[in-house]
NUDO-118956 format. One line per field, with one value per residue (C-alpha): residue in three letters; x negated, y negated, z negated. Coordinates in steps of 0.25 Angstrom, whole numbers. Layout:
code = [Ala,...]
c1 = [X,...]
c2 = [Y,...]
c3 = [Z,...]
END
This chain:
code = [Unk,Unk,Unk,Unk,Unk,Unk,Unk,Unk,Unk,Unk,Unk,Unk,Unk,Unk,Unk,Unk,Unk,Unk,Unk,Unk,Unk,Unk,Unk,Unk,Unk,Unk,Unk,Unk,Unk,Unk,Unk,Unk,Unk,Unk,Unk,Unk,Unk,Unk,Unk,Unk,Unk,Unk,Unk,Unk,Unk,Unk,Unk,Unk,Unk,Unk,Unk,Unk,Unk,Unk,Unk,Unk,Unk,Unk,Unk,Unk,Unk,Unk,Unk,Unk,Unk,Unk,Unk,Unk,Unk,Unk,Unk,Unk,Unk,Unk,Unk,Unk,Unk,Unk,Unk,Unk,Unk,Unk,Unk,Unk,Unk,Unk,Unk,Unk,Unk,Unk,Unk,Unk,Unk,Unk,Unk,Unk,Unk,Unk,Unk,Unk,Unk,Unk,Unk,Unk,Unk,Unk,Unk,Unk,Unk,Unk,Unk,Unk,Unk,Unk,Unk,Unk,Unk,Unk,Unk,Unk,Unk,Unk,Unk,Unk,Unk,Unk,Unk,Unk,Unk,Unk,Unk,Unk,Unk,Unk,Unk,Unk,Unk,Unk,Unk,Unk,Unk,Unk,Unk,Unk,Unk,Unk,Unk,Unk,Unk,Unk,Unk,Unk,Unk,Unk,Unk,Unk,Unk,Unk,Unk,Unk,Unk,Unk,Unk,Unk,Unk,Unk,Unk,Unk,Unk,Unk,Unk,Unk,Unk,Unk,Unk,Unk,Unk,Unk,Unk,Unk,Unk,Unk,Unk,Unk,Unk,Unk,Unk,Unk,Unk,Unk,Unk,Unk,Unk,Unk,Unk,Unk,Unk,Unk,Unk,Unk,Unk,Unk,Unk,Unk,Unk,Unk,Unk,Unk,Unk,Unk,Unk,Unk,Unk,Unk,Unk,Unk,Unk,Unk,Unk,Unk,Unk,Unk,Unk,Unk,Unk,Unk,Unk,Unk,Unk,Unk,Unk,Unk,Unk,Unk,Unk,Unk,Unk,Unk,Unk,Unk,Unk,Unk,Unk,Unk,Unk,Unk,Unk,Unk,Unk,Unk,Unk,Unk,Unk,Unk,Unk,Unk,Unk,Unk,Unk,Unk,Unk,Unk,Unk,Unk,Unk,Unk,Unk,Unk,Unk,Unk,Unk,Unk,Unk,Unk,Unk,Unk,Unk,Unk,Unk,Unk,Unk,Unk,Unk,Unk,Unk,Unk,Unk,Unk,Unk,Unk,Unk,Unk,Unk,Unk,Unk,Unk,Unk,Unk,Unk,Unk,Unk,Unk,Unk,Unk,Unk,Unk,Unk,Unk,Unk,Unk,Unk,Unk,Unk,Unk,Unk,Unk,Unk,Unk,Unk,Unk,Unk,Unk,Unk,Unk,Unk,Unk,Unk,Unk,Unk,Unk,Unk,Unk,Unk,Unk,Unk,Unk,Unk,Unk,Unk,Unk,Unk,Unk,Unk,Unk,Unk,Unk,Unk,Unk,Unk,Unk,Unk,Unk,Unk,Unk,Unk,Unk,Unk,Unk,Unk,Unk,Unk,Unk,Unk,Unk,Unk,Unk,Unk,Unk,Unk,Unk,Unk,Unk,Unk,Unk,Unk,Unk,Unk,Unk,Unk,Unk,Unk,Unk,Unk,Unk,Unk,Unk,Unk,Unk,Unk,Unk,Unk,Unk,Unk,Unk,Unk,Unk,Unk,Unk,Unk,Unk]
c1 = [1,-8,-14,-28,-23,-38,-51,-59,-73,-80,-95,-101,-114,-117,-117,-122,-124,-110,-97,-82,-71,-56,-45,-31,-20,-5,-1,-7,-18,-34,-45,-59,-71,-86,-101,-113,-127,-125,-113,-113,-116,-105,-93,-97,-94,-83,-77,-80,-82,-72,-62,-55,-51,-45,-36,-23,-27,-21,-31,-26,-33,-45,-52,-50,-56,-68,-73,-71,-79,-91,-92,-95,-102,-117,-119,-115,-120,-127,-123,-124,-115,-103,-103,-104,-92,-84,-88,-83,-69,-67,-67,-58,-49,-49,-47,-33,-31,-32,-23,-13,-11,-12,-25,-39,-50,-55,-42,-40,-51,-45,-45,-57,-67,-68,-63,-76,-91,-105,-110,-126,-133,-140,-149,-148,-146,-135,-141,-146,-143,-136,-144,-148,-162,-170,-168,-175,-186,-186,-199,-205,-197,-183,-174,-162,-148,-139,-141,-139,-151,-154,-165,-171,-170,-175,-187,-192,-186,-179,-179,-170,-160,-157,-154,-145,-139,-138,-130,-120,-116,-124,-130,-137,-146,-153,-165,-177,-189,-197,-191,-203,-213,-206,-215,-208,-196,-199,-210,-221,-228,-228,-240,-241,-242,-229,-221,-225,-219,-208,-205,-206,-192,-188,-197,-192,-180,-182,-188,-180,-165,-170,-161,-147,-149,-150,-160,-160,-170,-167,-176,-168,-173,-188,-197,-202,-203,-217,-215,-200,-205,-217,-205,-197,-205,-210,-199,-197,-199,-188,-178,-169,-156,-160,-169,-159,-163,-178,-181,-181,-172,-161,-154,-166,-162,-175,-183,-174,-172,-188,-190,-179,-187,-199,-193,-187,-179,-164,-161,-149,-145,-140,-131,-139,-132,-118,-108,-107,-116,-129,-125,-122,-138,-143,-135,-141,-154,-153,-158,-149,-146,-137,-127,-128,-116,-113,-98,-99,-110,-106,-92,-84,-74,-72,-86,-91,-82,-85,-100,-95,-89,-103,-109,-98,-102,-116,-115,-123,-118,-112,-118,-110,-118,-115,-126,-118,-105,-91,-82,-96,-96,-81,-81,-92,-85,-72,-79,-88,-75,-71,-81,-85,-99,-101,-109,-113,-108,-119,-116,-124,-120,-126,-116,-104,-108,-107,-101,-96,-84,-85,-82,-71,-59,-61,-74,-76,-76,-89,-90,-101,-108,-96,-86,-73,-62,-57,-40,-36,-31,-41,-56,-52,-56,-56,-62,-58,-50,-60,-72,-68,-68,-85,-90,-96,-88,-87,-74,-71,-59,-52,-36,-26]
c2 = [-346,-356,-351,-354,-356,-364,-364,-377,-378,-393,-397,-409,-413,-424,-415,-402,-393,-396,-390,-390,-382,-384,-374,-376,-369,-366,-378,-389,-391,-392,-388,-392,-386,-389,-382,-385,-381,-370,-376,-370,-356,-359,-363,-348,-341,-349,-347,-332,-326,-334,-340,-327,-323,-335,-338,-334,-332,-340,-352,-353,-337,-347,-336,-324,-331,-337,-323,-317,-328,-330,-315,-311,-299,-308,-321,-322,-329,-339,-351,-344,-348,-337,-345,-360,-355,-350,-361,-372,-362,-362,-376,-378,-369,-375,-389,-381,-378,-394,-399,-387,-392,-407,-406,-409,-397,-400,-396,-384,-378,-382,-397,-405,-405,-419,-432,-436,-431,-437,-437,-438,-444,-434,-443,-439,-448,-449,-438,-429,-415,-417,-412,-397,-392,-395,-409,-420,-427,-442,-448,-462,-465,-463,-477,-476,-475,-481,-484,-471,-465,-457,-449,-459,-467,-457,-453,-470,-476,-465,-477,-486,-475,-472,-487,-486,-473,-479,-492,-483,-477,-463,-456,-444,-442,-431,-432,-422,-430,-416,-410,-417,-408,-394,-390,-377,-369,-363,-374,-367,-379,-394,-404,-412,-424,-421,-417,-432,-438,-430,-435,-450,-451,-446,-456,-467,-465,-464,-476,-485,-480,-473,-462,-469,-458,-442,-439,-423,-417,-408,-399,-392,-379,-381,-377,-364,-361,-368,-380,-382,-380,-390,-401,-398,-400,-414,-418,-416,-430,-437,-430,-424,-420,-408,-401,-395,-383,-381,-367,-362,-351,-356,-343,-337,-339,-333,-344,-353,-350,-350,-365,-370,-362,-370,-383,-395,-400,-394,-387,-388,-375,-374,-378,-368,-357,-351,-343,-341,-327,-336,-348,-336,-331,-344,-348,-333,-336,-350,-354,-369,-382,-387,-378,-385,-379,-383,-380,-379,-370,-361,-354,-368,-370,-357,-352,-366,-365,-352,-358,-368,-358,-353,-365,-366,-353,-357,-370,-378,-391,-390,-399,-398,-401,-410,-415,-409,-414,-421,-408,-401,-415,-415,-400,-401,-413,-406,-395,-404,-410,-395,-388,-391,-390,-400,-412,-418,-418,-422,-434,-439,-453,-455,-446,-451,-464,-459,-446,-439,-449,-449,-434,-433,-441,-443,-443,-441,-454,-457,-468,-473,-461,-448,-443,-443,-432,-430,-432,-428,-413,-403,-406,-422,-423,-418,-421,-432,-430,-437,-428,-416,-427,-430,-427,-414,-409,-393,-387,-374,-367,-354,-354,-342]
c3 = [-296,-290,-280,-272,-257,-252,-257,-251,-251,-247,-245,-240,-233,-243,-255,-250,-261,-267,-264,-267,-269,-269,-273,-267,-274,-270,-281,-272,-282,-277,-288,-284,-288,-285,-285,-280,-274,-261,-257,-244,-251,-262,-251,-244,-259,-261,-246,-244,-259,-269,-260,-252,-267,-272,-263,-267,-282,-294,-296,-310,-313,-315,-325,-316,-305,-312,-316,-303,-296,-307,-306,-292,-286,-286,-291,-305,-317,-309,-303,-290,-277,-282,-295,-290,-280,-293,-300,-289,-289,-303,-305,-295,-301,-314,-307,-302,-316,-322,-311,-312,-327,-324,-334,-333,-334,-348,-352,-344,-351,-363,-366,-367,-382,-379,-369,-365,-364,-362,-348,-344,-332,-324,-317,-302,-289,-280,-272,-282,-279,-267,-254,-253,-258,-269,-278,-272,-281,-282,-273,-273,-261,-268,-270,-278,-272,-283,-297,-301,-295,-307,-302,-296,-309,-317,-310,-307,-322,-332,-341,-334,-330,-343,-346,-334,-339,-354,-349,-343,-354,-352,-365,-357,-344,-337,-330,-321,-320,-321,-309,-299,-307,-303,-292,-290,-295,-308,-311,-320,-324,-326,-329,-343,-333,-326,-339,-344,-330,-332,-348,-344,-339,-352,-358,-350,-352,-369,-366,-362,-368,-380,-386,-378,-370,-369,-359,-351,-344,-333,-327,-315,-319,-312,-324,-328,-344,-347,-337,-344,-358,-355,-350,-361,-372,-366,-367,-381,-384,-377,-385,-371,-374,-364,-354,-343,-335,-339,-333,-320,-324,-332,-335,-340,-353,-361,-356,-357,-373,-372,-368,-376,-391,-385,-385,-393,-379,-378,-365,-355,-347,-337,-326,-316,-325,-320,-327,-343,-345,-340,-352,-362,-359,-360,-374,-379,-377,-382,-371,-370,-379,-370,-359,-347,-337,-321,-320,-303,-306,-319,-315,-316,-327,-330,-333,-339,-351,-353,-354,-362,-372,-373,-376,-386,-392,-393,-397,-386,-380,-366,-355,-338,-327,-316,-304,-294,-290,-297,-296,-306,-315,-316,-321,-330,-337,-339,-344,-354,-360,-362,-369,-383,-383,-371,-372,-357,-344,-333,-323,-312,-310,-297,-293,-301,-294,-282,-273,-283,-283,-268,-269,-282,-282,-299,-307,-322,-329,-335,-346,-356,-352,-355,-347,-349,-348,-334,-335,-321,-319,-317,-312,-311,-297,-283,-269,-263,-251,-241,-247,-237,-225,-227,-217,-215,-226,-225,-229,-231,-235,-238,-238,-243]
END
């Protein structure tokens, strides 16, 4: 037996829409696991809905528990609350699971397809995506807070960024510059004049470093059909490696296949999706060139490879998300190394940079633009001890 005796849950003020999980067991051993957006909301799922029947069980029924907790009464096949707390839950049991056997994840699942994988820049800032509410835009007014700024940088001089990203050994990068034109939710429309604003990031940046770099184009979900098919074929002529999250409505997968048959650009869905029926719809359809999954946000370890296998099945390349937080980055990548069909993981190096290592005691190592293998047991990481001694740290547990 190994048996869960505490179920630990920690937010922080400074970083208000992440939370993490640590699950203690009666060997001594601490998995942690991670999600992010409703923290608060997510820390009540786990407390009062997850945690009163895992204590005492077997943390090595990993399986059993993973389809009891992506299956709940309401909230499945989404990556509601119920499945951002299995999701931070099952990760942490797979963490249990490397350091139990003295093994790193990507060799839990079954050893790693490869030692190393590309990595690309998603160009956000040292704030990006921390403070509740919608994503701020960059203003006149903004001065940047390092050198790696990236949204700042891509939004005054794409051109100069990709220089920096190029002489740091990075092949890929992913970019927004059309979010400032999506006046409402389920934008219906955008002008010819904005569309061109738009494309001279991409021009810059062709510009100035050629083809020494893979260019993607996020759009954050923000566009109805017309407006998104309008941005993807402009951007046609910059050869980008993909257009992420174009429709409002990522599982609608009819539309989806719809714009992708009316377009020459490949498109990356979608890390807003959870659990494996919503990828099987999409890959029906044909609606996706590139499978894009968030491992804090799908069902963890458990629910990711079985996504993966799909991907397999299908035959489309495999991308994890990460813009979130280490504990998301660190399972993406070992899940990456796993999966045949993978091809990127996604880094933000503001954050690298900057808190994610004053959070984590480890942090992938990233050279000449991949990432190599994690070798420690388990995840690779975990909090750092004086992480629960912030101030204003909120700390909430559930013991047998």
């Amino acid at each position: 037996m190994s048996t869960i005796t505490c179920i630990r849950t920690l937010r922080l003020p400074q970083r208000p829409k992440l939370i993490w999980l640590e699950i203690e067991t009666d060997e001594g051993l601490t998995g942690l696991g991670e999600t992010f957006r409703g923290a608060a909301t997510v820390e009540a799922a786990i407390h009062e809905l997850i945690a009163p029947g895992l204590i005492g069980r077997d943390s090595r029924q990993i399986e059993a528990i993973s389809l009891e907790l992506t299956t709940p009464y309401v909230g499945y096949h989404s990556a509601s609350a119920e499945i951002r707390a299995a999701s931070a839950v099952d990760i942490a049991l797979w963490d249990l699971k490397g350091q139990r056997h003295g093994i790193p994840i990507h060799e839990a699942l079954g050893g790693a397809c490869r030692d190393r994988i590309r990595v690309y820049n998603t160009c956000a800032g040292y704030e990006f995506n921390t403070q509740q509410g919608a994503r701020r835009e960059i203003t006149d007014a903004d001065r940047a807070q390092g050198p790696y700024d990236d949204q700042l940088a891509f939004s005054r001089d794409a051109g100069a960024l990709a220089i920096s990203l190029v002489e740091e050994g990075y092949t890929a990068m992913k970019i927004w510059p059309f979010d400032q034109f999506a006046r409402q939710a389920g934008a219906n429309s955008i002008s010819l004049a904005d569309v061109r604003k738009g494309c001279e990031a991409f021009r810059q940046i062709r510009e100035a470093v050629g083809d020494r770099i893979e260019i993607m184009c996020e759009l954050h979900s923000l566009w109805d059909s017309a407006a998104a098919l309008r941005i993807c074929q402009a951007l046609e002529a910059f050869d980008v490696y993909w257009v992420e999250d174009p429709l409002c409505k990522m599982d609608d997968a009819q539309a989806l296949a719809d714009l992708r048959r009316r377009t020459r650009v490949p498109i990356c869905a979608s890390e807003t999706l959870g659990g494996s029926v919503a990828y099987r719809d999409l890959l029906n359809a044909g609606s996706l060139d590139y499978l894009m999954l968030d491992l804090v946000w799908c069902g963890g370890f458990t629910e990711a490879r079985k996504i993966a296998a799909l991907a397999q099945a299908y035959n489309k390349p495999l991308a994890p998300h990460d813009c979130t937080g280490p504990v998301a980055l660190y399972a993406g990548l070992h899940l990456a190394l796993h999966a045949p069909t993978a091809v990127l993981q996604e880094v933000v190096r503001a954050s690298l940079s900057t808190w994610y290592g004053e959070l984590v005691t480890h942090l992938p190592q990233i050279v000449d633009g991949v990432a190599l293998a994690p070798t420690r047991p388990g995840l690779g990481t975990a909090l750092r001890p004086e992480t629960r001694r912030l101030a204003g740290a909120i700390i909430r547990e559930t013991r047998n």
